[in-house]
PDBQT receptor file of N, H, CA, C and O in Angstrom, charges set to zero:
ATOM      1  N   UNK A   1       0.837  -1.188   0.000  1.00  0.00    +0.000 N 
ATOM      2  CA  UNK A   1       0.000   0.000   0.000  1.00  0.00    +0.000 C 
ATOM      3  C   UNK A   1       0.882   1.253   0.000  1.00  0.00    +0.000 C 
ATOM      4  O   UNK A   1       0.646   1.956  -0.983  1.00  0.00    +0.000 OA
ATOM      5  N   UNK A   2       2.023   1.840   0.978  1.00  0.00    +0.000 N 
ATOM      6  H   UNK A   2       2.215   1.269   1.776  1.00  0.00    +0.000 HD
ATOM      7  CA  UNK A   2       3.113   2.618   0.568  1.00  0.00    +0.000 C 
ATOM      8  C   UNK A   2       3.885   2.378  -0.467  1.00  0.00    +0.000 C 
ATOM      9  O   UNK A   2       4.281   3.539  -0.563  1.00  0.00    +0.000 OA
ATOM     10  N   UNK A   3       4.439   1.824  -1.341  1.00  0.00    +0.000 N 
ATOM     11  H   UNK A   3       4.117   0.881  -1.264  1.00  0.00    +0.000 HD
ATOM     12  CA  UNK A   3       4.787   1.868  -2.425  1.00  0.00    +0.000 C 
ATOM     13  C   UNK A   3       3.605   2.584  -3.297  1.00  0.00    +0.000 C 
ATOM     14  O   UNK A   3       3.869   3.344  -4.229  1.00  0.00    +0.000 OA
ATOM     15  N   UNK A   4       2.369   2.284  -2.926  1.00  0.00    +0.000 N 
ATOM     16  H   UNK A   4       2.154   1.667  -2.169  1.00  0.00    +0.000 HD
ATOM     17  CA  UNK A   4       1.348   2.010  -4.483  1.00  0.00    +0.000 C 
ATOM     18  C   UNK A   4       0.979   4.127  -4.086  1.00  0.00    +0.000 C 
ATOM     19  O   UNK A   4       0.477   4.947  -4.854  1.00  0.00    +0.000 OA
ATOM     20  N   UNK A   5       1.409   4.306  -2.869  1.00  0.00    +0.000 N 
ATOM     21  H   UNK A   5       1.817   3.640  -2.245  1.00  0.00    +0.000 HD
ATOM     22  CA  UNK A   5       0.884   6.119  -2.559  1.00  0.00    +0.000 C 
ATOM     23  C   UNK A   5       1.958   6.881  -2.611  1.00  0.00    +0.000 C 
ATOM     24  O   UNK A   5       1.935   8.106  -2.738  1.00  0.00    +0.000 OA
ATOM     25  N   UNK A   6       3.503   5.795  -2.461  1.00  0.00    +0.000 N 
ATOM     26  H   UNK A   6       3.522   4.800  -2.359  1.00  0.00    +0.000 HD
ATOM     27  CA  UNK A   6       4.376   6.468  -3.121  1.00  0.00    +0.000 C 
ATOM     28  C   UNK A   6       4.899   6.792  -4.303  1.00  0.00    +0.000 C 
ATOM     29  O   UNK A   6       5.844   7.561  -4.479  1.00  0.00    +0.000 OA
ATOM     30  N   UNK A   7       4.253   6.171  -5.175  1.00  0.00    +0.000 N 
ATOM     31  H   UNK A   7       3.486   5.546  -5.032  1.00  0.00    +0.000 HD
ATOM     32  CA  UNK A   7       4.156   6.038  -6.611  1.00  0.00    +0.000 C 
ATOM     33  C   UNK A   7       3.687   7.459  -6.921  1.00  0.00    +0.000 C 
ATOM     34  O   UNK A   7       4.252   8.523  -7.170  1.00  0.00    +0.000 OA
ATOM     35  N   UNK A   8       2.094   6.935  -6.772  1.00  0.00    +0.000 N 
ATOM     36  H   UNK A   8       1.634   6.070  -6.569  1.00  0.00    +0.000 HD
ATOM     37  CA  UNK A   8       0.859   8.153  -6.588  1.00  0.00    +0.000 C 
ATOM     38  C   UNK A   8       1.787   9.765  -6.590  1.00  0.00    +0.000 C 
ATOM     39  O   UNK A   8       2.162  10.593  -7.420  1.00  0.00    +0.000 OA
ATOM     40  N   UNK A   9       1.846   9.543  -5.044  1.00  0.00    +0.000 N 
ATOM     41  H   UNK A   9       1.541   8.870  -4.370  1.00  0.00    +0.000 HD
ATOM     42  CA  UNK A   9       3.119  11.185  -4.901  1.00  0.00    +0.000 C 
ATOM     43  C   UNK A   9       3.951  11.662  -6.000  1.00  0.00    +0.000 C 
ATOM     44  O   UNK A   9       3.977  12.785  -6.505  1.00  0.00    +0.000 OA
ATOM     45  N   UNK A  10       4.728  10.458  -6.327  1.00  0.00    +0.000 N 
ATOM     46  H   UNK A  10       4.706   9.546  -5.917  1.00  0.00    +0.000 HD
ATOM     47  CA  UNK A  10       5.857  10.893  -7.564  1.00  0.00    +0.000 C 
ATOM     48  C   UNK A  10       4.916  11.239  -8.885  1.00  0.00    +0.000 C 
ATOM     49  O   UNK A  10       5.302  12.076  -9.702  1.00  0.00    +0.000 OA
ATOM     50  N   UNK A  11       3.970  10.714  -9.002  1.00  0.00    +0.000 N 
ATOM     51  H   UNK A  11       3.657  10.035  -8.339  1.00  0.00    +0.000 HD
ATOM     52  CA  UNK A  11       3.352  10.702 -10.395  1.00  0.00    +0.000 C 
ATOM     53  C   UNK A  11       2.197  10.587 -10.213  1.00  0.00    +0.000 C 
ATOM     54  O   UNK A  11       1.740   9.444 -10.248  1.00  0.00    +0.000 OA
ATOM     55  N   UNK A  12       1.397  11.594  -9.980  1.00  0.00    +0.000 N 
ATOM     56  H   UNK A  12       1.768  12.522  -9.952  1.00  0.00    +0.000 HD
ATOM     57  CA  UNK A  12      -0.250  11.907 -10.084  1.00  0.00    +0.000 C 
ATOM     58  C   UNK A  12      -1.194  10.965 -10.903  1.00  0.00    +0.000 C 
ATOM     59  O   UNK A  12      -2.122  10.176 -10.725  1.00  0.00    +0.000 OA
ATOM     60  N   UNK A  13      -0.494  11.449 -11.817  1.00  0.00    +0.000 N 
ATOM     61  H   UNK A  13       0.261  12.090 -11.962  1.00  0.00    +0.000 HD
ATOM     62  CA  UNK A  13      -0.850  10.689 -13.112  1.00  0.00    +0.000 C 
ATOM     63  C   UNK A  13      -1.653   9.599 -13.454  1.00  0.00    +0.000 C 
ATOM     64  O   UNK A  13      -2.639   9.407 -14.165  1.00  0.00    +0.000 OA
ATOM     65  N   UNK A  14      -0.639   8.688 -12.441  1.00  0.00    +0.000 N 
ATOM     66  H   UNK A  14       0.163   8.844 -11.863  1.00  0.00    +0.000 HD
ATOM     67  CA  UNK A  14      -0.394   7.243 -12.506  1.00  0.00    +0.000 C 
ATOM     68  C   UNK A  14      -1.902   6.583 -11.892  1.00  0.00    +0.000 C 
ATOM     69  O   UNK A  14      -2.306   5.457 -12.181  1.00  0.00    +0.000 OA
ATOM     70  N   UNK A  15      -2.617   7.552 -10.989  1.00  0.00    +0.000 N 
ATOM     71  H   UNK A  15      -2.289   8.467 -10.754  1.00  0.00    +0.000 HD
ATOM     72  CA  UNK A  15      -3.743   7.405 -10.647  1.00  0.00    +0.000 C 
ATOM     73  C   UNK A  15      -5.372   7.356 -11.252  1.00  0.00    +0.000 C 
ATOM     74  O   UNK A  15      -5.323   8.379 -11.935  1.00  0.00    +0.000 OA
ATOM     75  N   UNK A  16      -6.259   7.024 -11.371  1.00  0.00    +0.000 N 
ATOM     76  H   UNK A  16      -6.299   6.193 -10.816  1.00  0.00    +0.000 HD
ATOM     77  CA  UNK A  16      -7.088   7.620 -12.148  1.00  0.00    +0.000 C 
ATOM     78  C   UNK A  16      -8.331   8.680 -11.722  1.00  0.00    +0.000 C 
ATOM     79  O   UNK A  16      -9.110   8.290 -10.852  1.00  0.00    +0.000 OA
ATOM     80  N   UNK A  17      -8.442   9.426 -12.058  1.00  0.00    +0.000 N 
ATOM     81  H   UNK A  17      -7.810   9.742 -12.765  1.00  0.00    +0.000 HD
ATOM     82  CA  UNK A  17      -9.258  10.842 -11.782  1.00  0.00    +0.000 C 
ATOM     83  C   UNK A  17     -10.479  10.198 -10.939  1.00  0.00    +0.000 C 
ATOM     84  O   UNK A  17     -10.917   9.175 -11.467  1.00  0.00    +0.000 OA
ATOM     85  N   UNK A  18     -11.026  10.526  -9.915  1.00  0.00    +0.000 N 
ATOM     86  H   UNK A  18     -10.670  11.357  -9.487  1.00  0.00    +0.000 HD
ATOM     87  CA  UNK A  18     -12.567  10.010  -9.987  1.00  0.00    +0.000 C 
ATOM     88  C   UNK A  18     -13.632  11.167  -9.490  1.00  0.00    +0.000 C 
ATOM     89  O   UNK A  18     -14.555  10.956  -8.703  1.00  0.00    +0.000 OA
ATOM     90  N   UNK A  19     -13.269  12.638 -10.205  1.00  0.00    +0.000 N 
ATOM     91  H   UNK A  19     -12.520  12.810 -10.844  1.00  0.00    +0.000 HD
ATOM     92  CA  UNK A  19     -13.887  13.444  -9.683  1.00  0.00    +0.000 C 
ATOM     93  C   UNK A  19     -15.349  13.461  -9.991  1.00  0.00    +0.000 C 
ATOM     94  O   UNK A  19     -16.104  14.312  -9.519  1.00  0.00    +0.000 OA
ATOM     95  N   UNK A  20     -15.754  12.447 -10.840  1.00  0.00    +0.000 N 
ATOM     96  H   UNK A  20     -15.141  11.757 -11.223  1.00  0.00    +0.000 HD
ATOM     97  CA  UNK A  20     -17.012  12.257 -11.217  1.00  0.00    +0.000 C 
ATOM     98  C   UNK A  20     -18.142  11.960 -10.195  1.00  0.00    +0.000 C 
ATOM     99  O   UNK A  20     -19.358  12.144 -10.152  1.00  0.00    +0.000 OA
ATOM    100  N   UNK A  21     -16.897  11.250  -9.141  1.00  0.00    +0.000 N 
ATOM    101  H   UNK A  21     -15.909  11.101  -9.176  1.00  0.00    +0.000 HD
ATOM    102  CA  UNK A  21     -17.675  10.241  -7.765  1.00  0.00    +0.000 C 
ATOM    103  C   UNK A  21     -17.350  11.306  -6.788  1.00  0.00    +0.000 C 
ATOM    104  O   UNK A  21     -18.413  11.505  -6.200  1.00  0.00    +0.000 OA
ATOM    105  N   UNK A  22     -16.539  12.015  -6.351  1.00  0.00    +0.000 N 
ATOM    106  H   UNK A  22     -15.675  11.853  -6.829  1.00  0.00    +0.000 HD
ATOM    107  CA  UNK A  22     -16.294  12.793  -5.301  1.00  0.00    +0.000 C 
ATOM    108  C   UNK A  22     -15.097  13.770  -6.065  1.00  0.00    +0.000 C 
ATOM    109  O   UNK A  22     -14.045  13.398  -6.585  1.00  0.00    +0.000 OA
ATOM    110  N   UNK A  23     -15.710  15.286  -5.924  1.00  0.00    +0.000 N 
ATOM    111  H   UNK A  23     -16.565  15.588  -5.502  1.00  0.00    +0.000 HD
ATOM    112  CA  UNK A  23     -14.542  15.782  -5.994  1.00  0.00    +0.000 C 
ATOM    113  C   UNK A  23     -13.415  16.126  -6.573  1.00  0.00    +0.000 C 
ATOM    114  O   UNK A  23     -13.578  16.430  -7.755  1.00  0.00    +0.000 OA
ATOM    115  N   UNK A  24     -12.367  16.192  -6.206  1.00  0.00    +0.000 N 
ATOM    116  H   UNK A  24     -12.235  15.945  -5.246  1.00  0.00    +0.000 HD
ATOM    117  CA  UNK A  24     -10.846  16.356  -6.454  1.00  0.00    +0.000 C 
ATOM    118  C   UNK A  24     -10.277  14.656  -5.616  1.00  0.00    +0.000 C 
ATOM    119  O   UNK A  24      -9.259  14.567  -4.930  1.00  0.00    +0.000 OA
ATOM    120  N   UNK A  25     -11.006  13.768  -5.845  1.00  0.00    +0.000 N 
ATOM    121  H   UNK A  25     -11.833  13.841  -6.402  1.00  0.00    +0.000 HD
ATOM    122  CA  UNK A  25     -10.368  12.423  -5.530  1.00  0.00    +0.000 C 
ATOM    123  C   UNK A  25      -9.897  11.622  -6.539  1.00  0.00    +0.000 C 
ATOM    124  O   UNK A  25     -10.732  11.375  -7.409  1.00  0.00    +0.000 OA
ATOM    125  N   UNK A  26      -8.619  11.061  -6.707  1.00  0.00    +0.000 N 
ATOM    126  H   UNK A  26      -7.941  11.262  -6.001  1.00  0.00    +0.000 HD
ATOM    127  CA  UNK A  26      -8.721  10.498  -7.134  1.00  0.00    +0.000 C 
ATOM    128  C   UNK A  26      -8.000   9.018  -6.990  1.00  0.00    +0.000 C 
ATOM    129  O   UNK A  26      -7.033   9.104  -6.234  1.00  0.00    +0.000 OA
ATOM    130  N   UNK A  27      -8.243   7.415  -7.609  1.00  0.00    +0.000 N 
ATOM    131  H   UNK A  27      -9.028   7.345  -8.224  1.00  0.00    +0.000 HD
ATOM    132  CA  UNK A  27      -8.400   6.613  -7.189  1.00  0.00    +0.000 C 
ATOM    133  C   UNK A  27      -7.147   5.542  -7.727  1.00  0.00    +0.000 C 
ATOM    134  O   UNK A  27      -6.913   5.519  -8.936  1.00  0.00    +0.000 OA
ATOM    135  N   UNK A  28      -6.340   4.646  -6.780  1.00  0.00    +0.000 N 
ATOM    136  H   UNK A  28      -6.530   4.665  -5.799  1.00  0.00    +0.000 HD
ATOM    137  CA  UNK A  28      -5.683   3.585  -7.386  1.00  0.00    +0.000 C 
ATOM    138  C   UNK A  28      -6.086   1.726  -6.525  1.00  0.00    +0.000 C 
ATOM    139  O   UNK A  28      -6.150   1.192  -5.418  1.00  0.00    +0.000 OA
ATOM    140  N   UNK A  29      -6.213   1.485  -7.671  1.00  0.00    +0.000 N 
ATOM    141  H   UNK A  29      -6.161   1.919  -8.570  1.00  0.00    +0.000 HD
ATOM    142  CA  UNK A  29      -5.892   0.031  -7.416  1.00  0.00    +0.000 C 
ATOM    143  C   UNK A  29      -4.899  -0.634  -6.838  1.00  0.00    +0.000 C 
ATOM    144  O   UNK A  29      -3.939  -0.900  -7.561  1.00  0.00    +0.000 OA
ATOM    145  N   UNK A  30      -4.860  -1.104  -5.312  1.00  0.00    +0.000 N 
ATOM    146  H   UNK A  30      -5.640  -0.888  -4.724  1.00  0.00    +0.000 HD
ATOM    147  CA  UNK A  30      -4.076  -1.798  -4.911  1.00  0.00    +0.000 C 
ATOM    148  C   UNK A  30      -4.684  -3.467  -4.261  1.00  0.00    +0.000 C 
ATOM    149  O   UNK A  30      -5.407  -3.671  -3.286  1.00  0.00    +0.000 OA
ATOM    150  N   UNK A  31      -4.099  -4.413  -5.175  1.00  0.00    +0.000 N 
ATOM    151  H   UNK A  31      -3.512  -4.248  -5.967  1.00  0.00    +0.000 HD
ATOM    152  CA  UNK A  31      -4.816  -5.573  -5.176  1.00  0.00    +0.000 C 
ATOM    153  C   UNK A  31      -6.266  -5.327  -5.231  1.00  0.00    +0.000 C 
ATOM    154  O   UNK A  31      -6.640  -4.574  -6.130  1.00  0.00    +0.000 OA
ATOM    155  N   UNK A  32      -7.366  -5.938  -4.249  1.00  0.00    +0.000 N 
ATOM    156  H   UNK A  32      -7.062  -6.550  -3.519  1.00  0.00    +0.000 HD
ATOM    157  CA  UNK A  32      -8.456  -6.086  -4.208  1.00  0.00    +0.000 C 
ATOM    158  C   UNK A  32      -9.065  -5.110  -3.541  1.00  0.00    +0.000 C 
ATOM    159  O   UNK A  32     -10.259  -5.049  -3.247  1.00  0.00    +0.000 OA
ATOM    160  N   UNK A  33      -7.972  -4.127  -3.242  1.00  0.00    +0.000 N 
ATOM    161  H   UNK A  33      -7.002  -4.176  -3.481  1.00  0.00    +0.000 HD
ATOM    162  CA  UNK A  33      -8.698  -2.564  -2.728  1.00  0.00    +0.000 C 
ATOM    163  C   UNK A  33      -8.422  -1.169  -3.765  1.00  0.00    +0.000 C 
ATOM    164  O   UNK A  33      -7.479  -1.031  -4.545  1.00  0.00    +0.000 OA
ATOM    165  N   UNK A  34      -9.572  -0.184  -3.503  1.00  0.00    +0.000 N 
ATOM    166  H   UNK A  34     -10.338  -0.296  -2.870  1.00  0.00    +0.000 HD
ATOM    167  CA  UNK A  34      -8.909   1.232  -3.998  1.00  0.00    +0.000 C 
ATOM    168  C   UNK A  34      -9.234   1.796  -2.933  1.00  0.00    +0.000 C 
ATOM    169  O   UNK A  34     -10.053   1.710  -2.018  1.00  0.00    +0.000 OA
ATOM    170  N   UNK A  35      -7.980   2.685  -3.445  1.00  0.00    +0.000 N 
ATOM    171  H   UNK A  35      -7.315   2.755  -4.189  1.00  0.00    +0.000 HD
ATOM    172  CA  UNK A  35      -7.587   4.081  -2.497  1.00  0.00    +0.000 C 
ATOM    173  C   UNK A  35      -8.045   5.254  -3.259  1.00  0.00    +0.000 C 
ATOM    174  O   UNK A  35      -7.567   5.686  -4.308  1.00  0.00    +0.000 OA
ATOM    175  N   UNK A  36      -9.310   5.831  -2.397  1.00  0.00    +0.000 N 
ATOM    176  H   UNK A  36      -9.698   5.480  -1.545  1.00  0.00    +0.000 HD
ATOM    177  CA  UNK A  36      -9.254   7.053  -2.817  1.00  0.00    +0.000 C 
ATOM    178  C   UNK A  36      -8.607   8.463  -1.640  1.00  0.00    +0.000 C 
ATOM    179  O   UNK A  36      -8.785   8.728  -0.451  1.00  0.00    +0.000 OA
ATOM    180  N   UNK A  37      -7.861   9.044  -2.703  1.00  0.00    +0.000 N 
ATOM    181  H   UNK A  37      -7.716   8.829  -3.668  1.00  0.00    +0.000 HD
ATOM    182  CA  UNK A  37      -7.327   9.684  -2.313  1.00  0.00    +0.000 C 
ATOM    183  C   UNK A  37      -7.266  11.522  -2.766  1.00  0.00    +0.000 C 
ATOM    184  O   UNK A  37      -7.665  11.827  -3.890  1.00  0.00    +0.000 OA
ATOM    185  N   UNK A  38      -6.940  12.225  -2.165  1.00  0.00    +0.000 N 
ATOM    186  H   UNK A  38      -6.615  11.977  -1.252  1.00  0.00    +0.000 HD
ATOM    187  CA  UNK A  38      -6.529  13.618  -2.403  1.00  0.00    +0.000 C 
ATOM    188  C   UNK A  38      -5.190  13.939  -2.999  1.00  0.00    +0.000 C 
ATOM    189  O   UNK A  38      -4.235  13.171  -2.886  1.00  0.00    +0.000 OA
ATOM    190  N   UNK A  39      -5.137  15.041  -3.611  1.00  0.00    +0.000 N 
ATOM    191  H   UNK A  39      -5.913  15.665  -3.703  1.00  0.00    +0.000 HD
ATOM    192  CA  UNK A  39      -3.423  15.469  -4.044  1.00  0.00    +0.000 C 
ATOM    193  C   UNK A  39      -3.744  17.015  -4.518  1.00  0.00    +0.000 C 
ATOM    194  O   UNK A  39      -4.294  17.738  -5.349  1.00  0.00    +0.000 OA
ATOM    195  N   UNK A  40      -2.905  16.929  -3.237  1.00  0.00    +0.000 N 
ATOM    196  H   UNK A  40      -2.459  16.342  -2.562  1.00  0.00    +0.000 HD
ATOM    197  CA  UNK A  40      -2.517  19.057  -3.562  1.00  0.00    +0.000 C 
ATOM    198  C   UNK A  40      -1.629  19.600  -3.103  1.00  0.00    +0.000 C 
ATOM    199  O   UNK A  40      -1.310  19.264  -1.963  1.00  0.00    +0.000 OA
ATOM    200  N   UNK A  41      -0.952  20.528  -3.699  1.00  0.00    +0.000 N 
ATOM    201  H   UNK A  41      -1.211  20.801  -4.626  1.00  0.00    +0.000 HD
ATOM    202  CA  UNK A  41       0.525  20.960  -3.390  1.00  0.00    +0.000 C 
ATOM    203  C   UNK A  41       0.906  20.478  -2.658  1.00  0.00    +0.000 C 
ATOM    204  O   UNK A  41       1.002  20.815  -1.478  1.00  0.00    +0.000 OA
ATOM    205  N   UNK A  42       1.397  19.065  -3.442  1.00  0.00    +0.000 N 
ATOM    206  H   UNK A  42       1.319  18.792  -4.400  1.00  0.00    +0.000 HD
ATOM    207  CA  UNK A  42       2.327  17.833  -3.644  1.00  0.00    +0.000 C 
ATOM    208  C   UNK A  42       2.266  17.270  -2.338  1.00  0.00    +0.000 C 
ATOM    209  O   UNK A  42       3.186  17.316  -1.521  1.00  0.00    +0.000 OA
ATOM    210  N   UNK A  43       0.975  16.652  -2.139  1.00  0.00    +0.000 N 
ATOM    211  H   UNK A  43       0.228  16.615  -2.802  1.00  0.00    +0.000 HD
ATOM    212  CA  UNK A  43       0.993  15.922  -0.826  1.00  0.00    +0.000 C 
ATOM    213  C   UNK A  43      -0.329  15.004  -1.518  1.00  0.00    +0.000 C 
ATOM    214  O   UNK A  43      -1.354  15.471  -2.014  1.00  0.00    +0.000 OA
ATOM    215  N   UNK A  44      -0.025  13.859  -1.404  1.00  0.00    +0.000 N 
ATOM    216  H   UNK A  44       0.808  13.480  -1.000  1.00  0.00    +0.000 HD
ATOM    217  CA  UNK A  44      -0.518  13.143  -0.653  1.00  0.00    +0.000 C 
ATOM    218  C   UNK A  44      -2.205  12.744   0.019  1.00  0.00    +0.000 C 
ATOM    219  O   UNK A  44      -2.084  11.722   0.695  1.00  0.00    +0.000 OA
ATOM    220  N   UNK A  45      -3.178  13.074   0.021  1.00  0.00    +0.000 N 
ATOM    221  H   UNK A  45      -3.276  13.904  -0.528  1.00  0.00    +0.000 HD
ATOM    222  CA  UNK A  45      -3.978  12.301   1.415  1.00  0.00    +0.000 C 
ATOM    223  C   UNK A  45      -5.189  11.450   1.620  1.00  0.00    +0.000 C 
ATOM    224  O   UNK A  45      -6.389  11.718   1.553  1.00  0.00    +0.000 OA
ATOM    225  N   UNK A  46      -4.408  10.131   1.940  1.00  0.00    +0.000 N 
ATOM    226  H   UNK A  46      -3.433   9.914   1.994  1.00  0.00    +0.000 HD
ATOM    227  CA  UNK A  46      -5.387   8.878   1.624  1.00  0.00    +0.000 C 
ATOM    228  C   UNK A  46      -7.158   9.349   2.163  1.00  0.00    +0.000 C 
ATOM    229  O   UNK A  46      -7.563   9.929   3.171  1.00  0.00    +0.000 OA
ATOM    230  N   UNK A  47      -7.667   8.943   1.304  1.00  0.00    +0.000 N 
ATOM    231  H   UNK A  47      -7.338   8.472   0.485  1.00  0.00    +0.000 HD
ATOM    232  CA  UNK A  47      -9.029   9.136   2.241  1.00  0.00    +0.000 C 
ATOM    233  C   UNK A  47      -9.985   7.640   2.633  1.00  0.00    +0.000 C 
ATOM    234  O   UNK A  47     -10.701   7.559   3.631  1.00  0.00    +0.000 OA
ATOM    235  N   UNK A  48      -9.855   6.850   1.906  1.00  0.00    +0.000 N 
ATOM    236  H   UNK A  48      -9.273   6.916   1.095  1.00  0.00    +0.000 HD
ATOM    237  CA  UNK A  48     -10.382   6.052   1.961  1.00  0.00    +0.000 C 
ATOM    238  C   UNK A  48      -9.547   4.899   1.591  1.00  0.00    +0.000 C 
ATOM    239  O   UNK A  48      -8.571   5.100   0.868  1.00  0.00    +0.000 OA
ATOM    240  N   UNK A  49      -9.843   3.615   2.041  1.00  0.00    +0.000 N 
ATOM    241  H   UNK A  49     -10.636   3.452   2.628  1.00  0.00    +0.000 HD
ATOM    242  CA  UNK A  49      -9.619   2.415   1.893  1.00  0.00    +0.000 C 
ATOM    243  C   UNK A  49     -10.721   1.099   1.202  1.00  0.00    +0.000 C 
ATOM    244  O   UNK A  49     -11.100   0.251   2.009  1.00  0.00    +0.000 OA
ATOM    245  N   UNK A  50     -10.921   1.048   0.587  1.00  0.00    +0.000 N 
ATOM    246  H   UNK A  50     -10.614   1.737  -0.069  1.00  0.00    +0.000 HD
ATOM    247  CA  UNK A  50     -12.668  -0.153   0.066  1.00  0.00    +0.000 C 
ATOM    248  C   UNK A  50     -12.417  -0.957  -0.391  1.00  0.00    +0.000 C 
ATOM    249  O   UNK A  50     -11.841  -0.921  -1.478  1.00  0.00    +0.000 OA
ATOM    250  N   UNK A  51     -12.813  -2.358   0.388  1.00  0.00    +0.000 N 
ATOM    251  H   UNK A  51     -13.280  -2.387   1.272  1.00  0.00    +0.000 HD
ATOM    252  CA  UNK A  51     -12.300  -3.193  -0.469  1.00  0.00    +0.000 C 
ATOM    253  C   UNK A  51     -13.448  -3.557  -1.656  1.00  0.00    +0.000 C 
ATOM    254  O   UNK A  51     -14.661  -3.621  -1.461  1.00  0.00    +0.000 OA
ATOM    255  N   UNK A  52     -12.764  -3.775  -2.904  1.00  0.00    +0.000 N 
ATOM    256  H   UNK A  52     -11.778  -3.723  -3.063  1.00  0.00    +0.000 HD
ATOM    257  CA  UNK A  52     -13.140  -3.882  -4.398  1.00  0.00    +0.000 C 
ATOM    258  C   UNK A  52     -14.849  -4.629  -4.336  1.00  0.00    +0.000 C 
ATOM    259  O   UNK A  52     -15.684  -4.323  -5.187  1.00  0.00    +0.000 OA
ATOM    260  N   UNK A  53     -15.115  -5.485  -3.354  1.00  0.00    +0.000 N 
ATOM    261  H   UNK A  53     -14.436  -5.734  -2.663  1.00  0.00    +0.000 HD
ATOM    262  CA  UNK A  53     -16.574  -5.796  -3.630  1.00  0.00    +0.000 C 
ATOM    263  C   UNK A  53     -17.820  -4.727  -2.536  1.00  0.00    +0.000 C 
ATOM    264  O   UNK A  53     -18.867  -5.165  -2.060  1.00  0.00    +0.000 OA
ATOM    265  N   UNK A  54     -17.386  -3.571  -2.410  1.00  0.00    +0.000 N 
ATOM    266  H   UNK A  54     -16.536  -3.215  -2.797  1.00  0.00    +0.000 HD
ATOM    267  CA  UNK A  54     -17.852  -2.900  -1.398  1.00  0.00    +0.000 C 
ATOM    268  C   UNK A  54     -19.008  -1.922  -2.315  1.00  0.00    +0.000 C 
ATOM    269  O   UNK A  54     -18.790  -1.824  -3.522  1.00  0.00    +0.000 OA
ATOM    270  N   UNK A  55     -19.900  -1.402  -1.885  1.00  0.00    +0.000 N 
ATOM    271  H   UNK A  55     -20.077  -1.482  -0.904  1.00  0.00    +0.000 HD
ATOM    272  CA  UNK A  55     -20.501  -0.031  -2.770  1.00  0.00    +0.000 C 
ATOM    273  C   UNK A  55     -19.765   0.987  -2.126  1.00  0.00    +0.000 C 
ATOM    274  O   UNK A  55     -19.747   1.300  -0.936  1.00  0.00    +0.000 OA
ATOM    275  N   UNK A  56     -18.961   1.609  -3.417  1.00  0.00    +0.000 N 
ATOM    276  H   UNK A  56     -18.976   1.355  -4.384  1.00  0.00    +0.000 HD
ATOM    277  CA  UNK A  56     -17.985   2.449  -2.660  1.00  0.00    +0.000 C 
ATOM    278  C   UNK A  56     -18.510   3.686  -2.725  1.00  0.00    +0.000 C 
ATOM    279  O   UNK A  56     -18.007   4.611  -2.088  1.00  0.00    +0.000 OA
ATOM    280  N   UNK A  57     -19.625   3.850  -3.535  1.00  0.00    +0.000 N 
ATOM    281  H   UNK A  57     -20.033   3.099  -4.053  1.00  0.00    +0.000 HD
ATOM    282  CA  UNK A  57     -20.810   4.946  -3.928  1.00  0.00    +0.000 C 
ATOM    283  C   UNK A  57     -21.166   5.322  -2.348  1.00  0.00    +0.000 C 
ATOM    284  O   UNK A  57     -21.112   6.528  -2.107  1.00  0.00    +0.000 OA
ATOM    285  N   UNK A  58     -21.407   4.736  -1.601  1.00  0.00    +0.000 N 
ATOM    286  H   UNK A  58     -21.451   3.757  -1.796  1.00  0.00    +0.000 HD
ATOM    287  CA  UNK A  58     -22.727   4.292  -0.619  1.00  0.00    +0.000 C 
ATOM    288  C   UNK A  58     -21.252   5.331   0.674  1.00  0.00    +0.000 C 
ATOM    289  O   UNK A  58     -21.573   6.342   1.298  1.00  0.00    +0.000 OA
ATOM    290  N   UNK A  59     -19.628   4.632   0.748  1.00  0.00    +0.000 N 
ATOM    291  H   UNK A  59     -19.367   3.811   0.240  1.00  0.00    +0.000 HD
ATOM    292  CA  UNK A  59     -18.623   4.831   1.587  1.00  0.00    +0.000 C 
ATOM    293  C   UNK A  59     -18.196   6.062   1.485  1.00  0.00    +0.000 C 
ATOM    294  O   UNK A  59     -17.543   6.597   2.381  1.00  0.00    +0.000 OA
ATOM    295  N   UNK A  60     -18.571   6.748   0.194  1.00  0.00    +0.000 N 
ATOM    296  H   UNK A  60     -19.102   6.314  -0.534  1.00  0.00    +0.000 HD
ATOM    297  CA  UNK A  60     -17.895   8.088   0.220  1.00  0.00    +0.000 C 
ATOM    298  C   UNK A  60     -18.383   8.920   0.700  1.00  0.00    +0.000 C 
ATOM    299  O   UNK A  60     -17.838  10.023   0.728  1.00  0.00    +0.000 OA
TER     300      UNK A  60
């Protein structure tokens, strides 16, 4: 999970947008979970943890 947000940090990018669902969040796949997360002047901040069979609609 730190590798997969240290990635994230180095490269925004690498994440995929999910401002559709919340916001300025956006989301990575780690194994059978996503992380949604925040990123703003260059930080970082996990918000959530779900694991992949969850309504993550319902968690945010």
């Amino acid at each position: 999970m730190q590798q997969a947000l240290d990635r994230l940090a180095e490269n925004p990018e690498s994440g995929r947008s999910a401002e559709s669902i919340r916001g300025s969040y956006w989301t990575l796949r780690v194994g059978r979970h996503l992380v949604f997360c925040t990123y703003a002047e260059d930080v970082v901040s996990m918000r959530r943890v779900l694991h992949d069979q969850m309504d993550f609609l319902r968690h945010l």
